[in-house]
C-alpha positions in Angstrom: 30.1 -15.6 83.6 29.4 -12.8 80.7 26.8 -12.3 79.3 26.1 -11.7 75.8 23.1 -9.6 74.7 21.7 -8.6 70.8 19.6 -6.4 69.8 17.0 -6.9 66.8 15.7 -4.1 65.0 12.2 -4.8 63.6 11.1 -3.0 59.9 7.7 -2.6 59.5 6.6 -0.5 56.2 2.7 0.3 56.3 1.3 0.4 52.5 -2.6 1.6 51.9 -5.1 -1.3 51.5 -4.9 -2.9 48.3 -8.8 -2.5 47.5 -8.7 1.0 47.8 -7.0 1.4 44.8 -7.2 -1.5 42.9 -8.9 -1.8 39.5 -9.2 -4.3 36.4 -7.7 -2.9 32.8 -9.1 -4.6 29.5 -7.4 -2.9 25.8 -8.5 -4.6 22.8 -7.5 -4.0 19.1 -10.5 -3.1 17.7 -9.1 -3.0 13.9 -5.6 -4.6 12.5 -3.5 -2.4 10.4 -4.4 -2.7 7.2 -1.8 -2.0 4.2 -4.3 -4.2 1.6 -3.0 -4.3 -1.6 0.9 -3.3 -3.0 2.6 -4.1 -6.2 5.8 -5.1 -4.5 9.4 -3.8 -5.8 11.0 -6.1 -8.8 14.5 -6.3 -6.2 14.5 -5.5 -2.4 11.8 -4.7 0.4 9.6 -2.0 0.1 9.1 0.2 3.3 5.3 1.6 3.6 5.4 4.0 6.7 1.4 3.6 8.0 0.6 6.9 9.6 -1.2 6.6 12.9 -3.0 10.5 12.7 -4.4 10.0 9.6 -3.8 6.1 8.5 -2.3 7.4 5.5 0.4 5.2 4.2 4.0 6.7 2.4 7.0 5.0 0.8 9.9 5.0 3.1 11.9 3.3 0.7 12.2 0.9 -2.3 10.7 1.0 -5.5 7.0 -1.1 -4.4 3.9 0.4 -4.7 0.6 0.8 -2.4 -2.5 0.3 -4.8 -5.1 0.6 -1.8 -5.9 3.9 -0.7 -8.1 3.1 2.8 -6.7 4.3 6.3 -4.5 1.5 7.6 -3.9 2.5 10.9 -5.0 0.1 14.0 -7.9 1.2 16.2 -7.3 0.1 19.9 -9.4 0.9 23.3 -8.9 0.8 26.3 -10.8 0.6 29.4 -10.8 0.7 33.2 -13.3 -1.1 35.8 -13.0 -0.5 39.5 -12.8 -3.6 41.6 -14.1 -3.9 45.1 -15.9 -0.7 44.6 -13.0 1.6 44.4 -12.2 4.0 42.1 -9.2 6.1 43.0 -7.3 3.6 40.5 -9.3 4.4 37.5 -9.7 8.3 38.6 -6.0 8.8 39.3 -3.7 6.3 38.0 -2.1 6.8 34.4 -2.4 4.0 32.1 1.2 2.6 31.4 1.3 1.5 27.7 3.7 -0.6 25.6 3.7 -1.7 21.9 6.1 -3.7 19.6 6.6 -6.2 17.2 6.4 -9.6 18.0 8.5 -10.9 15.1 5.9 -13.6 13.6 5.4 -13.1 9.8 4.0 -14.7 6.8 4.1 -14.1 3.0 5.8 -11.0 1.7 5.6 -9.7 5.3 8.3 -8.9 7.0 8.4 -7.7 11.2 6.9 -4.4 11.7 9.4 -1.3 13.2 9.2 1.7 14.2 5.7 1.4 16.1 4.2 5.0 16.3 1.1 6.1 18.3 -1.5 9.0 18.0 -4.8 9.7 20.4 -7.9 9.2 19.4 -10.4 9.4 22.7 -7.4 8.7 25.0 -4.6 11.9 26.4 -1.3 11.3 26.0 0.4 11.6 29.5 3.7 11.1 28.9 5.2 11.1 25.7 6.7 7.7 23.6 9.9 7.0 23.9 12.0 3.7 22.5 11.5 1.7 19.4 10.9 -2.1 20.7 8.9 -1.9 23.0 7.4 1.8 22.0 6.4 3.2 25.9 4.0 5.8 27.0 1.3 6.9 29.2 -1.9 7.5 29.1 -3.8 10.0 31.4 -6.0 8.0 34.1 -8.9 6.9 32.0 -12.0 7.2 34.5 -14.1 4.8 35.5 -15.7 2.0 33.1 -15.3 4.3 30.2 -13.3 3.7 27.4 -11.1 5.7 25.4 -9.1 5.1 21.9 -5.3 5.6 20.3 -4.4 4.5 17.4 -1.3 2.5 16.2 0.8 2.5 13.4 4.3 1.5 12.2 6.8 1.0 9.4 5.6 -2.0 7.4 8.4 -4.0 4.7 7.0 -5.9 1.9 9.7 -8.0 0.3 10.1 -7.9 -3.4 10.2 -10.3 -6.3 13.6 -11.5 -5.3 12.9 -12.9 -2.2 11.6 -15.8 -3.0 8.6 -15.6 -0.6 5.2 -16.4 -1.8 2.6 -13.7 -2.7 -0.7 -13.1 -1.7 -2.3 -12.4 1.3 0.8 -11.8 4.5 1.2 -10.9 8.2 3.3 -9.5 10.7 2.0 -9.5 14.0 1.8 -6.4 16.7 1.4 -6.7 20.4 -0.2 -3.8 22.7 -0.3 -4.0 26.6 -1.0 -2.5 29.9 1.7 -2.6 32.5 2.2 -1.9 35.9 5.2 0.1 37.5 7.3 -3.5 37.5 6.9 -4.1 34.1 4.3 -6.9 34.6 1.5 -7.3 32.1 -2.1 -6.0 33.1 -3.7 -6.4 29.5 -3.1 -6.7 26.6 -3.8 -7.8 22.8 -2.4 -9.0 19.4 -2.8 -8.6 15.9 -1.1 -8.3 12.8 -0.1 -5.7 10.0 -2.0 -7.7 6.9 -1.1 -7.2 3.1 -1.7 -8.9 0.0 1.4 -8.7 -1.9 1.3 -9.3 -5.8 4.3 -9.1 -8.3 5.8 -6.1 -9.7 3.9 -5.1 -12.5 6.2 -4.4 -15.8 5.3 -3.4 -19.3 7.4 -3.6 -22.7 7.0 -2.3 -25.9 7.4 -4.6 -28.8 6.7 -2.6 -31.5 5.9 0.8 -32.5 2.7 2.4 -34.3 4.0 2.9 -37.6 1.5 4.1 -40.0 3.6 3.9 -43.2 4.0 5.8 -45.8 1.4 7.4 -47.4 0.4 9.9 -50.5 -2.1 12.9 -49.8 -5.0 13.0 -51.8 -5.5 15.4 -54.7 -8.2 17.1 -53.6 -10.3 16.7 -50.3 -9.4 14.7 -47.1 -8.7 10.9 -46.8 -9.1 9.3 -43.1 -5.8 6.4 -42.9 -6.8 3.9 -40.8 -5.0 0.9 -39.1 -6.9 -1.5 -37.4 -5.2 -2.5 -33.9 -6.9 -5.6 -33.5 -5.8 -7.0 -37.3 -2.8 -5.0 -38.5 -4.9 -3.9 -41.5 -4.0 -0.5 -42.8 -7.0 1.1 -44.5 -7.4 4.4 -46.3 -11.0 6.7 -47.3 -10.8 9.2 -50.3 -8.1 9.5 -52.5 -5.0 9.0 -50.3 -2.4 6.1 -51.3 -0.8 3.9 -49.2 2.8 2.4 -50.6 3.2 -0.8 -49.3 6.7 -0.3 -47.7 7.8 -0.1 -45.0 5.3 -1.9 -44.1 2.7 -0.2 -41.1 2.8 -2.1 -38.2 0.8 -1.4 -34.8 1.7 -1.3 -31.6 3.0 -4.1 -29.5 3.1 -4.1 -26.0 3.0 -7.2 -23.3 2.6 -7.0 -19.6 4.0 -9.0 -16.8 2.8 -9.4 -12.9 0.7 -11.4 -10.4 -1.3 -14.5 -12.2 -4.9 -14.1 -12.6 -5.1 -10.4 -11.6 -7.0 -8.1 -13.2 -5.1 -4.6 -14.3 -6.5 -1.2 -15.5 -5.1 0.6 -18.6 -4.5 4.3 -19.4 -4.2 4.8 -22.6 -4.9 8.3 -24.2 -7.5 8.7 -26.6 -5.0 10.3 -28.8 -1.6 11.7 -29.7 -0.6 14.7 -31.8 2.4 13.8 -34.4 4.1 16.3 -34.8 6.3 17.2 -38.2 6.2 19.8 -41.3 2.9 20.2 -39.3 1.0 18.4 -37.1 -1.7 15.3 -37.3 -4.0 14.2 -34.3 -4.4 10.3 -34.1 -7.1 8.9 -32.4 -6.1 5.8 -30.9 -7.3 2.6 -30.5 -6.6 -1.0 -28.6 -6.4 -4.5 -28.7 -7.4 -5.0 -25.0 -10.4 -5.8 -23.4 -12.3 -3.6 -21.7 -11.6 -5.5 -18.0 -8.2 -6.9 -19.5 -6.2 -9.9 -16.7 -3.3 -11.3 -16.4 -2.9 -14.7 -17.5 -2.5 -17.6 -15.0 -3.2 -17.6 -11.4 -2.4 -15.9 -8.1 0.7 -17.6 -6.6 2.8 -17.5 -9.9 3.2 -14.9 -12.7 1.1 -14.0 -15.3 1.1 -12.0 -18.4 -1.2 -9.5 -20.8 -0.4 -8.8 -25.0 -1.8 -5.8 -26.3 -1.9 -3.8 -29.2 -2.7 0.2 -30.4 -4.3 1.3 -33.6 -5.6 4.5 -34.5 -6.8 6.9 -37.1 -6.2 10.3 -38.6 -7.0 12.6 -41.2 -5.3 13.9 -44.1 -6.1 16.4 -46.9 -4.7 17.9 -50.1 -2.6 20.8 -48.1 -1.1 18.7 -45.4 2.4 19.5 -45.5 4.4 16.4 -46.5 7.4 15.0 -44.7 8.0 12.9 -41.8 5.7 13.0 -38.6 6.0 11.8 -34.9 5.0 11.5 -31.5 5.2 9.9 -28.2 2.1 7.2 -26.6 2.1 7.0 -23.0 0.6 3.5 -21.5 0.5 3.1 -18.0 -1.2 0.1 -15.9 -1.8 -1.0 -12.1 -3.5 -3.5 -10.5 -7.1 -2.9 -9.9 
């Protein structure tokens, strides 16, 4: 009889205890990012790039508009506790990191890209690299102390063509701690919050025509035209022919219902002709002037401009003119 023998080979790989070098991770988004207000584009999204080093915010592209000015960049810490009373984890061990977009939006929001990173507290280990998730490391942390980074990203608004409701919008962010396998230690979410309103437009209806008008004889004459009634209105010995007839100026506004908007409007214009006449100018609008309606749909604003000048016996006669410059944004 023969007899048949194997042979088994027996692996064993010996791997340090566990407990010497295990440790708990907690990160938390202290503060979302914030792009608050934007006067969004009339056609197509708007692109705000939120900077994480300074939480300043820039057009990428499209023609919207932030009205905020506050930092909008996401404050997020990050901690380490040694468990079982060791520490080697904490002292030793860099911090793996991921952030990205989880694709959950509302309003005028739409998913954040391009998430970007900059140290606050925390060192940057090893540099980020990718897009979605955005990957990097952080030096080991220390023991039950924590440190801070801070998180920013592209941010599109869509515009008025959309068809998506304004107001107040999200798009949510995640950050987490991973191990060497990808696994998830900690982590948080938030969202990228902005309130969204209408593109604001203005038109001009009609011009600020003054008239025609004689020069006094002798000494000045102030020509007034009232921008509240239309009435023209002259002091001293000018004349004012009745045709064409003086007209003020018409302008009406359109955005985001119920909103209140700030005016600039000079406080005069120099016409300029056979020689040149400085009009003090003069509105219609209120002094805290709103849109009509309410937030949700659109709204509108009418306005008008006066103003006042003066003329004496050696103004040279002819034909004078000048430009007005009225600009508006949301308050």
């Amino acid at each position: 009889m023969t007899r048949r023998l194997a042979a088994i080979a027996f692996v064993v790989a010996l791997l340090p205890p566990l407990c010497a070098r295990a440790a708990t991770y907690t990160l938390n988004i202290d503060t979302p990012m914030v792009l608050g207000l934007v006067a969004t584009a009339p056609s197509g999204d708007t692109v705000f790039r939120i900077n994480p080093a300074s939480g300043g915010v820039t057009v990428q592209s499209g023609a919207g508009r932030r009205v905020s000015t506050s930092s909008a960049r996401a404050l997020v810490t990050v901690s380490c506790k040694p468990d079982n009373g060791g520490d080697n984890a904490c002292a030793n061990d860099n911090v793996r990191v991921r952030i990205g977009a989880l694709g959950t939006h509302t309003g005028r929001a739409r998913p954040l890209t391009l998430p970007m990173v900059a140290m606050g507290t925390a060192t940057l280990a090893v540099p980020p690299s990718g897009i979605n998730p955005l990957a990097f490391e952080l030096a080991p942390l220390g023991a039950n102390t924590g440190k801070t980074f801070f998180v920013g990203a592209d941010f599109p608004v869509a515009g008025d063509d959309s068809g998506l409701p304004t107001g107040a919008g999200t798009s949510t962010f995640y950050v987490y701690i991973v191990d060497q396998m990808g696994r998830q230690l900690a982590g948080d979410a938030d969202t990228g919050q902005v309130t969204a309103f209408r593109a604001l437009s203005i038109g001009k209806l009609a011009d600020l025509n003054f008239g025609r008008i004689q020069v006094p004889l002798s000494g000045s004459s102030t020509i007034t035209l009232d921008a509240a009634s239309g009435a023209r209105t002259a002091t001293g010995g000018a004349f004012l022919y009745p045709t064409p007839a003086p007209s003020r100026a018409a302008f009406t506004v359109s955005g985001e219902g119920g909103q209140q908007v700030s005016l600039s409007i000079p406080a005069s214009v120099t016409l300029t002709g056979p020689g040149s006449l400085e009009v003090t100018l003069t509105t219609s609008a209120p002094p805290a002037p709103g849109l009509t309606g309410a937030m949700g749909g659109g709204g509108t604003l009418s306005f008008n401009l006066g103003g006042s000048f003066t003329v004496t016996s050696t103004t040279p006669t002819g034909a004078y003119s000048g430009v007005v410059t009225v600009s508006l944004d949301y308050n």
